[in-house]
C-alpha positions in Angstrom: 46.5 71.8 170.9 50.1 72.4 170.1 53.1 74.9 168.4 54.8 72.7 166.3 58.7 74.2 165.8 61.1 72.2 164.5 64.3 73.8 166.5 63.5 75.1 170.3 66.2 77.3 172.4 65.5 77.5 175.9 67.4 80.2 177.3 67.9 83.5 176.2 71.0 84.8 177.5 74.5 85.1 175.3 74.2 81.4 174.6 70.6 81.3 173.5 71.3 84.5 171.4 74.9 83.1 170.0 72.7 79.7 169.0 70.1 82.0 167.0 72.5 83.7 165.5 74.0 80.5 163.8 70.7 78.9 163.5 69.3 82.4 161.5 72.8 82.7 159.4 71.7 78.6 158.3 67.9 79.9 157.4 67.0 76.9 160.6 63.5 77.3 161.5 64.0 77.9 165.1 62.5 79.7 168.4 64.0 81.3 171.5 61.9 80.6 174.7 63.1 82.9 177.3 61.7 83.2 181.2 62.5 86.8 181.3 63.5 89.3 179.3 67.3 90.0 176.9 69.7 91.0 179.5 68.3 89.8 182.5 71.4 87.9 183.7 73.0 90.8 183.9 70.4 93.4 184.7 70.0 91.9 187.9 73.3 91.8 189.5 75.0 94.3 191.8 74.9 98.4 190.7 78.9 98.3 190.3 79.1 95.0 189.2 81.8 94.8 186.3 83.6 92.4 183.6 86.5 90.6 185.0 87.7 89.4 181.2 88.8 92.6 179.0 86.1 94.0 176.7 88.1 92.9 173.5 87.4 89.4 174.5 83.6 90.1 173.8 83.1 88.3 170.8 79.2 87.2 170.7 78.8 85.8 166.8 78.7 88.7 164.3 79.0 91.1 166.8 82.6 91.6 168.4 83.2 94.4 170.7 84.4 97.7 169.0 84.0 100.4 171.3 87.2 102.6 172.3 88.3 100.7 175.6 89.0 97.4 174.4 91.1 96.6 177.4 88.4 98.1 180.0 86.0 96.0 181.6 82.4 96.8 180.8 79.9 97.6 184.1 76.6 96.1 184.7 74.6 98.3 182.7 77.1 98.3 179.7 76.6 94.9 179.6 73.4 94.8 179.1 73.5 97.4 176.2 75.7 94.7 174.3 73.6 92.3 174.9 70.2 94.0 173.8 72.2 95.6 171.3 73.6 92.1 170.1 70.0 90.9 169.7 68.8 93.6 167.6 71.6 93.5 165.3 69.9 90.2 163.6 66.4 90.1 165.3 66.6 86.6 167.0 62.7 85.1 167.0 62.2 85.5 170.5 59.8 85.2 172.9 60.1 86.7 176.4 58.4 86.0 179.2 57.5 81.7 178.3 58.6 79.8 181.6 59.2 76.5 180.6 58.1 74.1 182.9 58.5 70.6 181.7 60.3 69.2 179.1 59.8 65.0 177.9 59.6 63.2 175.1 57.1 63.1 172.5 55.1 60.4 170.7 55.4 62.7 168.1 54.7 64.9 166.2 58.8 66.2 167.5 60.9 64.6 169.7 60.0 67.2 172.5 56.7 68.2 174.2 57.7 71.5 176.4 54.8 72.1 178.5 55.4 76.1 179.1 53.6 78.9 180.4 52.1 80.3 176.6 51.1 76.2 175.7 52.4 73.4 174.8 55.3 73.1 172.1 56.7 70.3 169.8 59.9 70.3 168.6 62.4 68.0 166.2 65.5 69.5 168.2 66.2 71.5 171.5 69.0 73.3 172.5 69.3 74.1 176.8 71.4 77.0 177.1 70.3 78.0 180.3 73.2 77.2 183.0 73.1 75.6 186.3 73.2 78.7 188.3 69.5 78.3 188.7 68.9 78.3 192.9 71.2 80.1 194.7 73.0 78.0 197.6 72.2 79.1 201.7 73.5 77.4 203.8 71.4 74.9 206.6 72.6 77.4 209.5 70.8 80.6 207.9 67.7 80.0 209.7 69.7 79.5 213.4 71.1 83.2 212.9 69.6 86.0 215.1 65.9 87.9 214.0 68.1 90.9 213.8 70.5 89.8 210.9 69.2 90.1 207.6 70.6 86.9 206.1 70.5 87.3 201.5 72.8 85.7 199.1 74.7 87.9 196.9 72.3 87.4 194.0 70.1 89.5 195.8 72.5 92.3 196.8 72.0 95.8 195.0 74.7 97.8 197.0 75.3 99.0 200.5 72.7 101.4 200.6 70.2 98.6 200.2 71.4 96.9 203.6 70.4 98.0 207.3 73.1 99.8 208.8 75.9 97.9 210.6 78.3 96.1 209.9 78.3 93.0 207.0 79.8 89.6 207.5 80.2 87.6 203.6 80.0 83.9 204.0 83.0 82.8 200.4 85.8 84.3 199.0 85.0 83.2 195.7 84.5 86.2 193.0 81.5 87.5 193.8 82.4 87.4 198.1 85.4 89.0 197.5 83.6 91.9 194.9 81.4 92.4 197.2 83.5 92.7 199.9 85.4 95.4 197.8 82.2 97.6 196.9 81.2 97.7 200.6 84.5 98.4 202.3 84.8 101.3 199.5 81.3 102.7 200.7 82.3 102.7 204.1 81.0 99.8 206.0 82.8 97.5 208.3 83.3 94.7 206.4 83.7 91.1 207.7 84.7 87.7 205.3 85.2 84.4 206.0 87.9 83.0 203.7 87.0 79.9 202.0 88.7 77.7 199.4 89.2 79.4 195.8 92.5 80.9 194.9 93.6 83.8 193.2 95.3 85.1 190.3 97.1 88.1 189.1 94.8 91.0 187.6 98.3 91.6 185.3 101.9 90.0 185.2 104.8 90.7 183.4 103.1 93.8 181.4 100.2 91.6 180.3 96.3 91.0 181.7 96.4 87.6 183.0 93.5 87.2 179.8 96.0 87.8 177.2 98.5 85.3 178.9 95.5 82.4 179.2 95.4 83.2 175.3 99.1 83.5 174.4 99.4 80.1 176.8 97.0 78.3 174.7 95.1 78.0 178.3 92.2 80.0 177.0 91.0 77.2 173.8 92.2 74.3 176.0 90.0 71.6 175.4 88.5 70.5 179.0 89.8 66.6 178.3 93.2 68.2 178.2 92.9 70.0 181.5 94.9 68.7 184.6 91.9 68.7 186.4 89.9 67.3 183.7 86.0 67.9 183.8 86.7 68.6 187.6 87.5 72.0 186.3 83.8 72.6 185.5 82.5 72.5 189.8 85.5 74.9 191.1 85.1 78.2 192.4 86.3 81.4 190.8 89.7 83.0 191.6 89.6 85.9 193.2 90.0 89.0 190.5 88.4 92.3 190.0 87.6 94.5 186.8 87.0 97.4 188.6 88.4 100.7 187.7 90.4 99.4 185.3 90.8 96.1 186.6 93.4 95.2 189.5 94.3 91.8 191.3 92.1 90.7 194.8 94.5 90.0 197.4 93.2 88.9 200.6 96.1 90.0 202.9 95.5 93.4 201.5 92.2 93.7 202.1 93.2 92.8 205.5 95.4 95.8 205.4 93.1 98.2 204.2 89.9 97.2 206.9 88.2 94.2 206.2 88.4 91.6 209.1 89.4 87.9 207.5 88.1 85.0 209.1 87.8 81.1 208.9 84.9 79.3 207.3 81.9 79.1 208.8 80.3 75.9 210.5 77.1 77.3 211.8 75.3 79.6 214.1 75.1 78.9 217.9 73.4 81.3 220.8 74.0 84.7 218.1 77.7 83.6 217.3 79.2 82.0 214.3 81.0 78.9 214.8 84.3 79.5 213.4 86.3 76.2 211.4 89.7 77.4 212.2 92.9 77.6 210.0 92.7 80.8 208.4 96.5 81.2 207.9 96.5 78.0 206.4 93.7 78.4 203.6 95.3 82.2 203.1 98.6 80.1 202.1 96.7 77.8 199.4 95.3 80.9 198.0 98.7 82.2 197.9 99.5 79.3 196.3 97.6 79.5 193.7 98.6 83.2 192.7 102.4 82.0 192.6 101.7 78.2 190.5 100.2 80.9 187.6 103.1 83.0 188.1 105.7 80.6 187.9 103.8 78.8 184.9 103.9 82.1 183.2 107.9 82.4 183.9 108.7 79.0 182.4 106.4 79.3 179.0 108.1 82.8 178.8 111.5 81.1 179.1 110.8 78.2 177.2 109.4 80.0 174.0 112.1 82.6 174.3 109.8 85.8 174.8 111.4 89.0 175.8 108.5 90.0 178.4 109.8 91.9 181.2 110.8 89.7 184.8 108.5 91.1 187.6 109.5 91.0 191.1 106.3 90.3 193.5 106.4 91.3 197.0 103.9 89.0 198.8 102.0 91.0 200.9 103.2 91.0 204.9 99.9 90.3 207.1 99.4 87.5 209.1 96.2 86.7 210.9 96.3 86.8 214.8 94.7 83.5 216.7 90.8 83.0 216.2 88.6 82.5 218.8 86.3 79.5 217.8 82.6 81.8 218.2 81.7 85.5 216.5 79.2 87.5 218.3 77.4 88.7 215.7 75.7 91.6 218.2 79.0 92.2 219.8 80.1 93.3 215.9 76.8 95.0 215.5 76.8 92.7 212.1 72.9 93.7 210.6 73.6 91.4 207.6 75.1 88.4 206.8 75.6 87.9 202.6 76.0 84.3 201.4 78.5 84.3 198.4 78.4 80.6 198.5 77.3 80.6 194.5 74.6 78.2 192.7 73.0 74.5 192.5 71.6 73.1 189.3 68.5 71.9 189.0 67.3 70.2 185.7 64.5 68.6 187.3 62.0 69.7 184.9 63.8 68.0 181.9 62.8 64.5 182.0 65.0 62.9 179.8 67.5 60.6 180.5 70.9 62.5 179.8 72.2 63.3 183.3 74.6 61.5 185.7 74.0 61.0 189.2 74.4 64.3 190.5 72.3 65.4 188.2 74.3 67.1 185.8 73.9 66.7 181.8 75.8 64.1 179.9 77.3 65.8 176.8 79.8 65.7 174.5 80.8 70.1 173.4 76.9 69.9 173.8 75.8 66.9 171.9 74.2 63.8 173.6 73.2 60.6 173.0 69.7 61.7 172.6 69.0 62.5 169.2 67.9 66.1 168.1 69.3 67.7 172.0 71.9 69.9 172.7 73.3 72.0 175.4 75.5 75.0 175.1 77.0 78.3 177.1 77.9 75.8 180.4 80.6 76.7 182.1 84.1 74.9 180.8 81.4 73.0 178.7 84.2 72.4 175.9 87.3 75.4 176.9 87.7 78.2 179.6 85.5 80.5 177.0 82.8 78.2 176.4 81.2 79.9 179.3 82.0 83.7 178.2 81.6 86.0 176.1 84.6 85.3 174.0 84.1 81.7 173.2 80.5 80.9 173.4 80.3 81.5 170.0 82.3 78.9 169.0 80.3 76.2 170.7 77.1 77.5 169.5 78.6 77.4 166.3 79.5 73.6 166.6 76.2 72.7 168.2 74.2 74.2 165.0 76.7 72.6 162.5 76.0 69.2 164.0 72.0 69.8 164.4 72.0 70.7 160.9 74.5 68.1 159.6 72.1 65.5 161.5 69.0 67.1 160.3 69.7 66.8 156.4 70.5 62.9 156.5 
């Protein structure tokens, strides 16, 4: 026996809700399958984890943020809220709690048989909203460290109070190493990271958040085939940048200043030490790099469109590394933890359809394939920089339905 629906959403996170949303305003038969419950995403990250976009780039369908700190950055359980509140301002048909397990084609009737944990399901039309941060990346070496580290990956940190006492080394500087980083040193704890590869950008330049300049730029609704990078843009890490307390840039060599010990990356463990790459000062000056290419882009689109933004003079921070020595003693540092910010791996394994490349990503055009009746939506740089937030997730949901229904009535 079998639920025959004719539209299926599998996900139910700000793209599974935004889909709903258009699907319900349409009167689309449709069902949200959701392996938890509204707000997990979000429920289940750090205590003072925070927005790094400005609240008044929340703009979820029909429900666009209002409260009185539009240029704030909503904390972990605020999100939440706006989430669960989101869903109950239309009353999505959801259904929490339905693990998914397989998903193939059907004989009919429906395209789709989803095998899930509450029966089988047939559907005309399925829409995947569900991301590819579904296993979290550790690195071979984790099971080479010491039985006294505690080795977890920063999906699994809560705050420092959670952690043994010692000191904590973080494996990535990406955005979630380098938050991290910040909401331990701030609670006291001798921090340790090892520097890796993504770059960072100003929290605020020239009087405005460096949000409002990705908008005013045109950088912000830049279609990904029009990036320099191209679709490349989809695999690279996050630039450093904080919304906490207000929201202020993540600048490595300051960190250094304040307390937290920068290293190279990380190669492996050997006899309690971690084998150290080398080249810190070098990696610090790509990040650098990368702070002063958005800069100077911001200088010349200022000059070039005549805008009387104020100059800003920015004194790079003065703190070199001294020479690394190529081991860590992680006992020597009394280092108790070690926290792998070394983000996400897809795995769509359990959609067997033929729609992915090699590597095992989906093949989509803004969230269309070439199989008829399935959709994606809510990836990240799926269509524009916003197609994975809050602020323009809407818009691909919104193009996703139009074409299902366009499709549906010929």
């Amino acid at each position: 026996m079998y639920t025959l629906i004719d539209t299926v959403v599998v996900g139910g996170g700000q793209a599974g809700l935004s889909v709903s949303w258009h699907l319900k305003q349409a009167g689309h038969d449709h069902v949200v399958l959701d392996r938890g419950q509204i707000g997990d995403t979000w429920r289940n990250r750090w205590d003072s984890f925070c927005l790094v976009s400005p609240n008044k780039l929340c703009r979820l369908p029909g429900f666009h943020y209002d409260g009185d700190d539009p240029d704030g950055f909503m904390l972990r359980d605020e999100i939440v809220k706006y989430i669960e509140d989101y869903a109950k301002s239309f009353g999505p048909p959801y259904r929490g709690g339905v693990e998914v397990a397989r998903i193939e084609a059907s004989a009919g009737p429906g395209r789709f048989k989803l095998s899930t944990s509450d029966g089988e399901i047939r559907a005309q039309n399925l829409i995947v909203t569900v991301g590819t941060h579904q296993h979290p990346n550790i690195p071979s070496w984790h099971y080479d460290l010491p039985e006294r580290v505690t080795g977890i990956h920063t999906c699994d940190y809560r705050n420092s109070a959670s952690l043994p006492d010692g000191a904590v080394f973080i494996i990535g500087s990406g955005q979630s190493g380098c938050q991290v980083a910040e909401d331990l040193h701030l609670s006291g704890r001798d921090v340790h990271l090892a520097v890796g590869s993504a770059g960072r950008i100003p929290r605020r330049y020239r009087g405005r958040d460096i949000f409002e300049w990705d908008l005013a730029t045109g950088y912000m609704n830049m279609a990904v085939k029009d990036h320099p990078k191209g679709t490349a843009i989809r695999f690279k890490a996050h630039p450093h940048l904080s919304g906490r307390e207000g929201g202020r840039i993540i600048d490595l060599r300051q960190m250094a200043l304040d307390g937290v010990k920068l290293h190279s990356k990380i190669e492996g463990v050997k006899d309690g030490c971690l084998i150290l790459a080398g080249g810190l000062e070098e990696t610090l000056k790509a990040v650098d790099d990368v702070c002063r290419a958005e800069m100077e882009s911001i200088d010349t689109f200022v000059a070039e469109n005549g805008l009387d933004d104020p100059k800003e003079i920015v004194v790079p921070i003065n703190w070199q590394p001294k020479p690394e020595q190529p081991f860590f003693d992680l006992a020597a540092a009394n280092v108790s933890t070690v926290i792998y910010a070394t983000g996400f791996h897809r795995d769509f394994g359990w959609i067997d359809l033929p729609v992915f490349d090699e590597t095992g990503y989906p093949l989509y055009e803004r969230g269309t394939t070439d199989i008829a009746g399935l959709y994606f939506c809510g990836l990240h740089w799926m269509h524009t920089q916003g197609s994975g937030l809050f602020y323009g997730v809407g818009e691909d949901a919104a193009y996703v339905v139009d074409h299902l229904i366009s499709t549906s009535n010929k």
